[in-house]
C-alpha positions as CSV (number, residue, x, y, z in Angstrom):
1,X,-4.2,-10.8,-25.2
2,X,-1.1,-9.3,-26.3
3,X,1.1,-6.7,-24.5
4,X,1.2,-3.7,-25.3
5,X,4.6,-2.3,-27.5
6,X,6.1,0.7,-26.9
7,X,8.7,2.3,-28.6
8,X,11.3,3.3,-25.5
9,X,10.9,7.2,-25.2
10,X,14.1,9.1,-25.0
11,X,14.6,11.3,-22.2
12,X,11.8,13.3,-20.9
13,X,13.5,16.4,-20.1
14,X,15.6,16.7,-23.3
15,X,12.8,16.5,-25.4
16,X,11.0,19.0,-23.5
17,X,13.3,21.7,-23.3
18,X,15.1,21.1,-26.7
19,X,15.7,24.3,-29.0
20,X,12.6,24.6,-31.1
21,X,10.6,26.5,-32.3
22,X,7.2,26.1,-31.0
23,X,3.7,26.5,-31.8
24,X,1.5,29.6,-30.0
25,X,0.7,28.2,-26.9
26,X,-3.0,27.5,-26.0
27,X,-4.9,29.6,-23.9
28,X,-3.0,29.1,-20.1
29,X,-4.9,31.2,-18.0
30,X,-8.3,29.0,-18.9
31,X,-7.4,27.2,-15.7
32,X,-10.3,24.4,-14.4
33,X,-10.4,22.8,-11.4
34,X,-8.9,20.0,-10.6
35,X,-9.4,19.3,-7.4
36,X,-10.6,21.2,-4.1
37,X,-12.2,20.2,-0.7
38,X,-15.5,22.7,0.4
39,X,-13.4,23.8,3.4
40,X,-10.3,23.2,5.7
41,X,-10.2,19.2,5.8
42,X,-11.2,18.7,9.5
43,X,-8.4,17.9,12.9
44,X,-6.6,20.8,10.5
45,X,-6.1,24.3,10.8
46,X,-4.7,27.2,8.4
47,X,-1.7,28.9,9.9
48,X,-1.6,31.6,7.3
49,X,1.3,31.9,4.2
50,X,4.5,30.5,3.9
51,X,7.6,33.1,4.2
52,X,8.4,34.9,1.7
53,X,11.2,32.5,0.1
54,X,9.4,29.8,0.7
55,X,9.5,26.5,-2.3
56,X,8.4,23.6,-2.9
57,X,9.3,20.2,-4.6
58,X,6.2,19.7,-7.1
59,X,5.4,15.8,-8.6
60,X,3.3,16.1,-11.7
61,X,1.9,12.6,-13.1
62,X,1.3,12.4,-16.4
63,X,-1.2,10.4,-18.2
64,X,-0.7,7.0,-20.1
65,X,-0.9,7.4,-23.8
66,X,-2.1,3.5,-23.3
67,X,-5.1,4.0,-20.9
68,X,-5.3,-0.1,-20.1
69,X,-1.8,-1.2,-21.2
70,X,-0.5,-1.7,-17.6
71,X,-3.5,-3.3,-15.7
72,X,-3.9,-5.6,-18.9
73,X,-0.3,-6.5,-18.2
74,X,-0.9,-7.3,-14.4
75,X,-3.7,-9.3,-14.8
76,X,-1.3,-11.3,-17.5
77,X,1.3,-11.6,-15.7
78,X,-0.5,-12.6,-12.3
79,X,-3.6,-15.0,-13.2
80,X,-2.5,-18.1,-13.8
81,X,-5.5,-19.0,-16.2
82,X,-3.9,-16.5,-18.4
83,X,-3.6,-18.0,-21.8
84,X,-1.0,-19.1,-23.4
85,X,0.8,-15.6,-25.1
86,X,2.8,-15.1,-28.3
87,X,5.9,-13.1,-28.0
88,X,7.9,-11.6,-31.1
89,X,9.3,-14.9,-32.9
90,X,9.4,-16.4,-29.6
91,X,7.1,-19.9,-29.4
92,X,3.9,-19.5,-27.0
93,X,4.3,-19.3,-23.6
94,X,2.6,-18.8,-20.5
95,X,2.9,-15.4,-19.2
96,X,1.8,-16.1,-15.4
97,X,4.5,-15.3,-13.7
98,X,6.5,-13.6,-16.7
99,X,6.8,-10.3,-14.4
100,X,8.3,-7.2,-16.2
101,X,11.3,-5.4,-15.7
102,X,11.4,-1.4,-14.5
103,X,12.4,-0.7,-18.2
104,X,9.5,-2.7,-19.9
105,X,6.4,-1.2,-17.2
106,X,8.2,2.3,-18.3
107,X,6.9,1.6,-21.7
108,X,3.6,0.7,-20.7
109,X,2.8,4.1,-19.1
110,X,4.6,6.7,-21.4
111,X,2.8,9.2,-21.8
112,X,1.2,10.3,-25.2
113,X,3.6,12.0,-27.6
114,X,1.9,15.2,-27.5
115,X,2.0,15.6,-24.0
116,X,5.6,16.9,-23.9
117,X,4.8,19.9,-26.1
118,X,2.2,20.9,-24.3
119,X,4.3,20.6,-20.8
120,X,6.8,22.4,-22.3
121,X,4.8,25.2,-23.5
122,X,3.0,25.5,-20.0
123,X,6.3,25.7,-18.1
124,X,7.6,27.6,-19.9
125,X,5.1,30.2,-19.8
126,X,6.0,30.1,-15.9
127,X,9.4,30.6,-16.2
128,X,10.0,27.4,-15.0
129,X,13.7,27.0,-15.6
130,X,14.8,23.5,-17.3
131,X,17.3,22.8,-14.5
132,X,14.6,22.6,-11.9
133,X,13.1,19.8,-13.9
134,X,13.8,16.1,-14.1
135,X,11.5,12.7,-14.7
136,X,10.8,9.8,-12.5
137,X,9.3,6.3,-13.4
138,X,10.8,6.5,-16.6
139,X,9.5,9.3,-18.1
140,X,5.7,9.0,-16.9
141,X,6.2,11.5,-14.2
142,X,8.0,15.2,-13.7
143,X,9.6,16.4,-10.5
144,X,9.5,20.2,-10.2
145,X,12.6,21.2,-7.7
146,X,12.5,24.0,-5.0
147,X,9.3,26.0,-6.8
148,X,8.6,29.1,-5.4
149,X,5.5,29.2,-3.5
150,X,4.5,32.2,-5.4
151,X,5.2,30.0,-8.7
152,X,3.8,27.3,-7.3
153,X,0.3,29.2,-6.7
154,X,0.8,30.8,-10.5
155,X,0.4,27.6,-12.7
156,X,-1.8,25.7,-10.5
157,X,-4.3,28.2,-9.2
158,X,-3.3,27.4,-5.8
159,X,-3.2,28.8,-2.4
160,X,-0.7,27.3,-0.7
161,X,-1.0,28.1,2.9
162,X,1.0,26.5,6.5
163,X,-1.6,23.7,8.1
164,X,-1.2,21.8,11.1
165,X,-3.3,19.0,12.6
166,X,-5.5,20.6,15.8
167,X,-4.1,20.1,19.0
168,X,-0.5,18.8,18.0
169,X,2.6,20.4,18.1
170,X,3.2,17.9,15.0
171,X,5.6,19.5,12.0
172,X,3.8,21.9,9.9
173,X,3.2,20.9,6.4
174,X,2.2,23.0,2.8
175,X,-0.9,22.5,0.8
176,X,-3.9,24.3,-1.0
177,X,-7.3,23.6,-0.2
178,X,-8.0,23.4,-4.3
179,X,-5.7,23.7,-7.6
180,X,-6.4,23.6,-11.0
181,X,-4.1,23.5,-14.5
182,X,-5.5,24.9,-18.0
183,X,-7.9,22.9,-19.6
184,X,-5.7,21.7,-22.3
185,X,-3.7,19.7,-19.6
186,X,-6.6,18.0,-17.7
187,X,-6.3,15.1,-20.6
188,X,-2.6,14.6,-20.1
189,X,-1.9,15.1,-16.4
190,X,-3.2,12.9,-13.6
191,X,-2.6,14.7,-10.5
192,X,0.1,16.6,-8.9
193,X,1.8,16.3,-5.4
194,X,1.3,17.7,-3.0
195,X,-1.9,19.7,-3.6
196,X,-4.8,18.6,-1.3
197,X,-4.0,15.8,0.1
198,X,-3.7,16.1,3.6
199,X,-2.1,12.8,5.0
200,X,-3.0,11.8,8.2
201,X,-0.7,8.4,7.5
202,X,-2.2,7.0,10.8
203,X,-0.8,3.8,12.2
204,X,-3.2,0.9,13.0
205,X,-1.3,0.7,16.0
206,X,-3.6,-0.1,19.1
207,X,-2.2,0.8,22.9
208,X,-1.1,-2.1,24.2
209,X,-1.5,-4.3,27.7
210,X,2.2,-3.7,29.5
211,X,3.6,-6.7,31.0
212,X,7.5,-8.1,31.9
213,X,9.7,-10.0,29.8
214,X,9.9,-12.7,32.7
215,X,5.8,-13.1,32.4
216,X,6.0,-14.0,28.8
217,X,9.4,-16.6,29.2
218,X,7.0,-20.1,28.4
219,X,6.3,-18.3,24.8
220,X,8.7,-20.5,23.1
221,X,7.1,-23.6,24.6
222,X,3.2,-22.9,24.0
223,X,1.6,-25.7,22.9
224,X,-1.2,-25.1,20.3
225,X,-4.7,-24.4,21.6
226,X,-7.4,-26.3,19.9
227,X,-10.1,-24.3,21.5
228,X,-10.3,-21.1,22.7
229,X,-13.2,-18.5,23.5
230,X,-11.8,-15.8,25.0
231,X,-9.5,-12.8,23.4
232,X,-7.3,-13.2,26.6
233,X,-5.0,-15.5,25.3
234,X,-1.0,-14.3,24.0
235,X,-0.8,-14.9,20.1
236,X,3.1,-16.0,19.8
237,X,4.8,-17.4,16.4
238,X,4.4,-20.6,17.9
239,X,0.5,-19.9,17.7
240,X,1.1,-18.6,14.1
241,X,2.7,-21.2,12.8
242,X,0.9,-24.0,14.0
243,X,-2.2,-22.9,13.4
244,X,-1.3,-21.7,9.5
245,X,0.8,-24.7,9.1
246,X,4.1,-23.2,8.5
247,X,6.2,-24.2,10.8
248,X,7.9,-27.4,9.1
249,X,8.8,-25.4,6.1
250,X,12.7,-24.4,5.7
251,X,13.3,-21.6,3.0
252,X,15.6,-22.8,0.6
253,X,15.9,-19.8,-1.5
254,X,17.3,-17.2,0.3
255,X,19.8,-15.8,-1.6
256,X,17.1,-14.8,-4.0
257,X,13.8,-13.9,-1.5
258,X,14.0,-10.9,0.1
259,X,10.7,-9.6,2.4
260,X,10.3,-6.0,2.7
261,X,8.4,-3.8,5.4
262,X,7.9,-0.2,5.3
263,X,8.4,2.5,8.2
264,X,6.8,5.9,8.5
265,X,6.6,8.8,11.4
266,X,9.8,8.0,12.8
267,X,9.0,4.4,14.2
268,X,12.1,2.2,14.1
269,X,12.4,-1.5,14.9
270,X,15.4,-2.5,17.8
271,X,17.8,-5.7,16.6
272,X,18.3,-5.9,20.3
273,X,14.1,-6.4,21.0
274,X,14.6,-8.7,18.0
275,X,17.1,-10.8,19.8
276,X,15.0,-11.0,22.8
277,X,11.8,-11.5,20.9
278,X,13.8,-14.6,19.3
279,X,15.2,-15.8,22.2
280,X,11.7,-16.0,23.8
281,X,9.6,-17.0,20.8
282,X,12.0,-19.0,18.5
283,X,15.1,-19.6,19.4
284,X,16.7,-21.0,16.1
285,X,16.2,-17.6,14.8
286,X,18.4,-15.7,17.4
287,X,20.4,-14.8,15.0
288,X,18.1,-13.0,12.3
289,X,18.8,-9.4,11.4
290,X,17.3,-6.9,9.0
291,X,18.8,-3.7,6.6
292,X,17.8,-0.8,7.3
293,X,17.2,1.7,4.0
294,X,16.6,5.5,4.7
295,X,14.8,6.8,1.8
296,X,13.4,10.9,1.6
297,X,15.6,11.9,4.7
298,X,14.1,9.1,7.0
299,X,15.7,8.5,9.9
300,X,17.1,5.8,12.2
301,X,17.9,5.6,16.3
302,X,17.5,1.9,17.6
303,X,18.1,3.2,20.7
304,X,14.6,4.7,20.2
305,X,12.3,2.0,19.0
306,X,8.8,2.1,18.4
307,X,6.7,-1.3,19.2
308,X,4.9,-1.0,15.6
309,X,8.0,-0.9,13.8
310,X,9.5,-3.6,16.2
311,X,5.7,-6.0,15.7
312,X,6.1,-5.8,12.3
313,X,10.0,-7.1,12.0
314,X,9.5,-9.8,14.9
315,X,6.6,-11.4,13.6
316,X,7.5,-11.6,9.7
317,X,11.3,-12.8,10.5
318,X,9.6,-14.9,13.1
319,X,7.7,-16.6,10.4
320,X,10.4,-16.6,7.5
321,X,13.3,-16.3,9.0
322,X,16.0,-16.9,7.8
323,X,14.7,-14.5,4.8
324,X,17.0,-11.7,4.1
325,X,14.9,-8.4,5.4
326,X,14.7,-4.8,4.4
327,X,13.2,-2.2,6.6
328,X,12.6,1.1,4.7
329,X,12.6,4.2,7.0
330,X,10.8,6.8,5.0
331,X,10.7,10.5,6.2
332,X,7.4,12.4,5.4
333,X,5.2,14.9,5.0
334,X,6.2,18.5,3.6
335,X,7.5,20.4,6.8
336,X,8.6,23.7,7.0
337,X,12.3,24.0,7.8
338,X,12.1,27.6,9.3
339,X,16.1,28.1,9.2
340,X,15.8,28.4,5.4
341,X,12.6,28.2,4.3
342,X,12.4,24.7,2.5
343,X,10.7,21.7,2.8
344,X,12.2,19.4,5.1
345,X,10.6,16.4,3.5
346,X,8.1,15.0,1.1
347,X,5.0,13.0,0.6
348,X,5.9,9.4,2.3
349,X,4.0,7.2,0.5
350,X,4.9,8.8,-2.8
351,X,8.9,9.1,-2.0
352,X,8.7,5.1,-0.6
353,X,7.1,4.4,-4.0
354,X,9.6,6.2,-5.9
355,X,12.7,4.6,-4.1
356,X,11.4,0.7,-4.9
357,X,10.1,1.4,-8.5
358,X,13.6,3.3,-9.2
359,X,15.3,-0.1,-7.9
360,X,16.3,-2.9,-10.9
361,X,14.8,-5.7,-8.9
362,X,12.0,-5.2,-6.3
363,X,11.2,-7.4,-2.6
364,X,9.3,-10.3,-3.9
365,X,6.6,-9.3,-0.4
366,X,6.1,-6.1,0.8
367,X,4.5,-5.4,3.9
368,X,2.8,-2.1,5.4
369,X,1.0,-1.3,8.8
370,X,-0.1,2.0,8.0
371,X,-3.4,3.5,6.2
372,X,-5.9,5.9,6.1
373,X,-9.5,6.5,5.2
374,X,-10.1,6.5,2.0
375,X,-12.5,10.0,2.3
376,X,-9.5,12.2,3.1
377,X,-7.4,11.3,0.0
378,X,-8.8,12.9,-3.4
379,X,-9.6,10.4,-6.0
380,X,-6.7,11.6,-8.2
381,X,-4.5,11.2,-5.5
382,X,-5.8,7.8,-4.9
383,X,-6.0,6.3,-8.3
384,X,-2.1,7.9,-9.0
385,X,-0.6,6.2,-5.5
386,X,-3.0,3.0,-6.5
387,X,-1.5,2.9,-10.1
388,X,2.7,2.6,-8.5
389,X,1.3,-0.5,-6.3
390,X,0.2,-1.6,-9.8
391,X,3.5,-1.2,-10.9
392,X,5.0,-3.2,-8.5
393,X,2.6,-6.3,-8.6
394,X,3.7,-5.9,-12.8
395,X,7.6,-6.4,-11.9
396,X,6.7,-8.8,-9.1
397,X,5.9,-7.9,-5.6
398,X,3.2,-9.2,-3.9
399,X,2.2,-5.8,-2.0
400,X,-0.2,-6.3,1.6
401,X,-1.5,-3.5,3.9
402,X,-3.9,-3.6,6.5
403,X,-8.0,-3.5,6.2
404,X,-8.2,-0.9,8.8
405,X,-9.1,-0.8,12.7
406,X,-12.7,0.6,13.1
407,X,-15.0,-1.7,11.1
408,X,-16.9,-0.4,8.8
409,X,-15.8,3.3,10.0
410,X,-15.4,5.6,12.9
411,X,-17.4,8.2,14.6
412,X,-20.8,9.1,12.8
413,X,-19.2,8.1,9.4
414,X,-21.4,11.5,8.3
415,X,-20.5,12.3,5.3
416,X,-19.2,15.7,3.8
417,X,-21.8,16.3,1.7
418,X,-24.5,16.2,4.4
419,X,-26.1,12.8,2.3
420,X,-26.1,11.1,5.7
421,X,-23.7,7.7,7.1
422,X,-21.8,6.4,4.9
423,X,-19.1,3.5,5.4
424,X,-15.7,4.6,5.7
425,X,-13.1,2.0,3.5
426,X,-9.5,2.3,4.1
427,X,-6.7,3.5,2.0
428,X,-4.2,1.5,0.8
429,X,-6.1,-1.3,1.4
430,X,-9.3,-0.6,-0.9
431,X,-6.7,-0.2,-4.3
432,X,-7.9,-3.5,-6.3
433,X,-3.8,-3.7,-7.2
434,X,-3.2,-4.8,-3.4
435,X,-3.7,-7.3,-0.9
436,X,-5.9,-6.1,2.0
437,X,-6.0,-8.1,5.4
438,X,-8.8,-8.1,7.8
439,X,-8.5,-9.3,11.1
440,X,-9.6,-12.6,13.2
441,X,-9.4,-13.7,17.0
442,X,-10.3,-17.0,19.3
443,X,-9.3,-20.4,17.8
444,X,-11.7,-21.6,16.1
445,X,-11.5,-18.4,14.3
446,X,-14.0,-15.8,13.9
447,X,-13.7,-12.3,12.9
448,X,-12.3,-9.3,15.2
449,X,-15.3,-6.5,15.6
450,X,-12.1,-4.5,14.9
451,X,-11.4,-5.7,11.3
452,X,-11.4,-2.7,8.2
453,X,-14.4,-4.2,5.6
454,X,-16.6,-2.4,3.4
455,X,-16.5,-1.1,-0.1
456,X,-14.6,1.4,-1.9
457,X,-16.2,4.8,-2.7
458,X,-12.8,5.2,-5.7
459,X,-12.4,2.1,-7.3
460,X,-15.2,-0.5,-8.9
461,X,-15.3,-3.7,-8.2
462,X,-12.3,-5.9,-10.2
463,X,-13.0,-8.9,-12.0
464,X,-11.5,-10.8,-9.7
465,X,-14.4,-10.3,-7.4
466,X,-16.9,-10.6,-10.2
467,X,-18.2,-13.8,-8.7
468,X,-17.7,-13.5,-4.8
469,X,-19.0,-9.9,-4.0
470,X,-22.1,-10.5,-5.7
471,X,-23.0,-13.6,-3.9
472,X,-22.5,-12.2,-0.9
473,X,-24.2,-9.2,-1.4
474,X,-27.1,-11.2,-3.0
475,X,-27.4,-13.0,1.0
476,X,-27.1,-9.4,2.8
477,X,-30.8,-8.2,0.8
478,X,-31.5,-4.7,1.9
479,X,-29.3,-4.2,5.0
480,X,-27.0,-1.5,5.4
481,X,-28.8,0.2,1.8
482,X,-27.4,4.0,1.4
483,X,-24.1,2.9,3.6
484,X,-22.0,1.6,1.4
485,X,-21.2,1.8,-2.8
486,X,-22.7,-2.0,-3.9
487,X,-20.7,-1.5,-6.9
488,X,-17.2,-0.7,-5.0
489,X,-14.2,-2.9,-4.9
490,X,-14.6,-5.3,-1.8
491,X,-12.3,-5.2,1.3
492,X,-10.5,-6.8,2.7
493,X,-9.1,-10.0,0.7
494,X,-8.0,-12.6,3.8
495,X,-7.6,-12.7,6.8
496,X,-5.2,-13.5,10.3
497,X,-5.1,-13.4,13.6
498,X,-4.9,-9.8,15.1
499,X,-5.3,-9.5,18.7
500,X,-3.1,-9.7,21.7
501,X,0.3,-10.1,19.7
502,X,3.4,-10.5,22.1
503,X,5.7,-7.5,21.5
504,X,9.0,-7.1,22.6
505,X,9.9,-3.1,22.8
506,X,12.7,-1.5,24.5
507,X,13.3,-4.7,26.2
508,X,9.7,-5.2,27.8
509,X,6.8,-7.4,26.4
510,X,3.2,-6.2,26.1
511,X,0.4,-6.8,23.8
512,X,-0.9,-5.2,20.9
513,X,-4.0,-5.7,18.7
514,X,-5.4,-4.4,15.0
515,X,-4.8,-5.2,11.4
516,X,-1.6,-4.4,11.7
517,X,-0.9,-7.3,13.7
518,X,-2.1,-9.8,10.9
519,X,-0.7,-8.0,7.8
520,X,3.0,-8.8,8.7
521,X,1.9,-12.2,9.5
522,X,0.0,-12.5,6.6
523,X,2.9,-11.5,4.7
524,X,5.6,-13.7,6.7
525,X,3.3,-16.6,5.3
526,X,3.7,-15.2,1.4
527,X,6.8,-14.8,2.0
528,X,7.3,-18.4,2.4
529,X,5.3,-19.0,-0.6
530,X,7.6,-17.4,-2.6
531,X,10.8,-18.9,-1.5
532,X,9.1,-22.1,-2.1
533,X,8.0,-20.6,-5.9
534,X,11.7,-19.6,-6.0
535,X,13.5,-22.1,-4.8
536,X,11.4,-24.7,-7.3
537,X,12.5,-23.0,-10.6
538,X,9.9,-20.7,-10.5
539,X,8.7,-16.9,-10.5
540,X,7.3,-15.1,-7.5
541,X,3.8,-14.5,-6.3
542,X,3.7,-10.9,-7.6
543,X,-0.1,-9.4,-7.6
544,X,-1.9,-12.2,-5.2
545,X,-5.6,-11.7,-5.9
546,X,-6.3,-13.4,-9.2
547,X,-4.6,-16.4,-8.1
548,X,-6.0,-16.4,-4.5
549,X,-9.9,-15.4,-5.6
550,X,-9.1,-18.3,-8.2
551,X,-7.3,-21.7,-7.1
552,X,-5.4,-20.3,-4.2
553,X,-9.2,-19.9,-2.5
554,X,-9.1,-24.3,-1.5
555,X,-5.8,-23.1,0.8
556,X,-7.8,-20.5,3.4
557,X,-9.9,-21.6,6.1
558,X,-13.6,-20.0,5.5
559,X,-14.6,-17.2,8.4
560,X,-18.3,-17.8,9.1
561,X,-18.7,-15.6,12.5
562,X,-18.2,-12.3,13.5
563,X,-18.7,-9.0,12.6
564,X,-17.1,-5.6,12.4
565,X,-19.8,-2.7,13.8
566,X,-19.1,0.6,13.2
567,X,-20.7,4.0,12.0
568,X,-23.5,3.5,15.1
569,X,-24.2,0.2,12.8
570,X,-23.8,-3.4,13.5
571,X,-21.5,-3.3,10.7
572,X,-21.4,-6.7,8.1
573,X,-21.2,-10.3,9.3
574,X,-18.8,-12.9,8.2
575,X,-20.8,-16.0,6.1
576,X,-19.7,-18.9,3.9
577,X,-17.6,-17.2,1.0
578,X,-15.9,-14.0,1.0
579,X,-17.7,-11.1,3.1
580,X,-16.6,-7.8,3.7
581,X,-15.2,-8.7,7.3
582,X,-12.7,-11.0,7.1
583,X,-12.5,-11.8,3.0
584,X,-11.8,-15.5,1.8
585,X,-10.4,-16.6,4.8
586,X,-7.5,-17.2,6.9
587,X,-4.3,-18.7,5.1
588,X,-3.4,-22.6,5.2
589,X,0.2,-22.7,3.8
590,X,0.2,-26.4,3.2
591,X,-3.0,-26.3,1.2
592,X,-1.8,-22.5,-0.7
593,X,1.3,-24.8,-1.4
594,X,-0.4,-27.6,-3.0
595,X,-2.2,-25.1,-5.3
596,X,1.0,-23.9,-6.4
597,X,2.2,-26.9,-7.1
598,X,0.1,-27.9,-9.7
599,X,1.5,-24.1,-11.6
600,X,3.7,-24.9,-14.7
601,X,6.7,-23.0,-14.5
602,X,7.0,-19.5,-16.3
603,X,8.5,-19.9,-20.0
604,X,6.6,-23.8,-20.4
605,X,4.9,-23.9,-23.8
């Protein structure tokens, strides 16, 4: 298969508000729906307009003129039984691992020539002035600057109105229960931000089990458990990395790795809780430190840490340390600044995104503890965020969130339509262009009742899953029929330990339990992986599935009990294979290892 080439595109913005004459434009006020919810999405509630005055930052993403150029690209670059691939006049080589750079994944979504006219035309028609306007992502997305509200409301059909969650005295945010754009556009633009999504951007946090610092001084010292049936015990790196078999492993290429973890809502990790974390759990990584990036007006107080931020940077330095570590403190939603009447922020997961795919070289691992259900985000919404984390596998990130903490869902999982219970799926986690983690406790392992499975309701199931899912679903027969979408991309992918986690926060220790416990261990683990890619001549991980649902499936350690109830249901149940509770497996990073090993290099012919 060959890539797709592009010819570069020159600037967006100069092409579309060059002198020209132009064509009569097409009919704008024929607006059509794009996307609208029935009613106020529920936990919110419609504080009226916006002040007069009021504007808005709008993100418009446009369409690919190549529809399959950059998942063909992905799966290229990131299963290694691609074949062997022909480049220019250069001799064959295999592209596994031949990651693209930001200016090469630009070419691969531009978007179709004559979707600048017609931009320009529509814009235009709005008074839209050309300063306000400037491009992202090399061209394949606008950014509208400080809109008026009333504009805003003019080319999209919108009503923006002031929402805040029920019951909190959280920030206020903007949005419209529907918009639309003219018909002409709804073949050249994918979606636009912020509209109708209303993010809750819930942490998987769970509320931990208080206890002292002096209670948890043996940590260091734990010997591994060979048996264990109770979800009483502490899970410490020492646990971790005995039990996933990384502790004799020394990173060699750390001038090169780097392991990334997000931050949201204001949750900040403490170097000082790190220091005590280390000198409890490992003390020949005392001295590991992290970067801090503030990205969309994120903020930064160590004095005020938050024990998810702090979980998250203790247990992946804890595992592969002495990696260099980013932490990105991203400020979110759109809030009201009611001094002058502009936002105060924007859509996190979108300005996160943004930040990394604007950078020249991306974290080799990226880790996130944060999600949402998949139901509350509109499908364009979904498939746009879903297409950046494709991006980033493309240039070489392995990205990992969370499976989610409730199951198979929570409450009554009724859904909106009045069709009856249907499974809940999380969001990142069910985009087939991540890797989603489930959880497990005890040792032997089984799965945690607690641990995100199901099947998406927005994407379809990816090849790689061609031959797993349909086993497994083939064993399940008739139960759960009408719950869940057979023909849905599967979740989650593996599997850690994710209960009871020792936590140092503002110097005292407690527990804390959920996915988001064994998605930063999960991704200390990869991290590992690639420094020992890396530091052996060769590229990172990148996108993990193809390689883990193909060779890398001899190094996990098959989950056969447990289950994860939820929706008033007993939920799925772990089996031989991949189920939707805990995935492959649990990693063995010896084993994952030796499956690498036998990987030629990138560029061998």
């Amino acid at each position: 298969m060959r890539f797709h080439q592009l010819t570069v595109l020159p600037v967006l913005a100069a092409v579309l508000f060059a002198d020209s004459e132009s064509p009569l434009p097409p009919p704008w006020h024929d607006i059509r729906v794009k996307h609208t919810w029935n009613a106020v999405p529920p936990n919110w509630e419609a504080l009226g307009h916006p002040p007069n005055g009021t504007t808005i930052d709008l993100h418009v993403a446009l369409k690919p003129h190549c529809e399959n150029a950059l998942v063909d690209a992905l799966y290229n670059v990131s299963d290694p039984r691609s074949p062997k691939h022909v480049l220019s006049n250069i001799s064959p080589r295999t592209t596994y691992g031949a990651h693209l750079s930001k200016e090469q994944v630009a070419q691969l979504v531009a978007p179709h020539p004559d979707t600048l006219g017609l931009i320009k035309s529509w814009l235009g028609h709005h008074s839209v002035p050309s300063s306000s306007i400037s491009t992202t992502h090399g061209g394949s997305w606008l950014k509208l600057t400080g809109i008026p509200v009333s504009q805003a409301n003019k080319l999209l059909g919108a009503s923006y109105q002031v929402y805040r969650r029920i019951g909190t005295n959280d920030s206020t945010i903007l949005r419209t229960v529907g918009y639309g754009l003219p018909s002409v556009l709804h073949a050249h633009v994918q979606t636009v931000i912020p509209t109708t999504y209303f993010a809750s951007t819930g942490t998987l946090r769970q509320t931990p089990r208080r206890r002292t610092v002096g209670e948890t001084a043996n940590m260091a010292t734990r010997e591994r458990v060979t048996s264990l049936s109770t979800r009483d015990f502490e899970v410490t790196p020492s646990v971790l990395r005995s039990l996933y078999r990384t502790a004799e492993y020394v990173p060699a290429a750390t001038d090169r790795n780097v392991l990334g973890v997000t931050g949201f809502l204001k949750s900040y990790p403490s170097p000082a809780d790190l220091r005590e974390f280390m000198s409890e759990c490992r003390e020949d990584a005392i001295g590991a430190t992290f970067e801090v990036v503030q990205i969309n007006g994120g903020e930064y107080d160590p004095s005020k840490p938050d024990s998810e931020a702090n979980l998250d940077l203790q247990y992946t330095q804890a595992i592969a340390f002495p990696t260099p570590h980013i932490f990105y403190s991203t400020g979110g939603d759109i809030s009201i600044n009611t001094e002058n009447n502009k936002p105060a922020s924007d859509d996190a997961w979108l300005q996160w995104a943004n930040y990394v795919l604007d950078l020249q070289d991306v974290p080799q691992t990226i880790s996130t503890s944060y999600t949402d259900f998949e139901p509350n985000l509109p499908l364009e919404y979904a498939e746009t965020m879903c297409d950046l984390y494709a991006r980033l596998g493309a240039r070489g990130a392995s990205v990992i969130f969370p499976s989610s903490n409730y199951g198979v869902g929570r409450g009554d999982c009724l859904a909106k339509d009045g069709s009856g219970v249907h499974f809940i799926p999380g969001f990142p986690a069910s985009c087939p262009f991540v890797t989603s983690v489930g959880g497990t406790i005890d040792i032997p392992e089984s799965a945690a009742p607690f641990s995100g499975g199901g099947f998406s309701n927005h994407f379809s199931q990816p090849p790689y899953q061609k031959v797993v899912v349909p086993a497994f679903l083939e064993q399940l027969g008739d139960q759960n029929d009408g719950y869940y979408n057979p023909k849905g991309r599967g979740i989650p992918d593996i599997s850690a330990q994710a209960a009871n986690f020792v936590v140092i926060d503002d110097n005292e220790a407690f527990l804390m339990e959920g996915t988001s416990c064994s998605a930063p261990a999960v991704a200390g683990i990869i991290s590992l992986l690639n420094d020992y890619r890396l530091s052996t001549g060769r590229k990172p991980l990148g996108f993990l599935n193809p390689w883990l649902y193909g060779i890398g499936i001899d190094g996990l350690n098959d989950i056969t009990s447990g289950s994860n109830p939820g929706c008033g249901t007993d939920g799925f149940t772990a089996i031989v294979g991949w189920d939707p509770v805990t995935g492959l497996g649990t990693p063995d990073f010896l084993k994952l290892q030796e499956t690498l090993a036998s990987l030629p290099s990138t560029g061998d012919t």
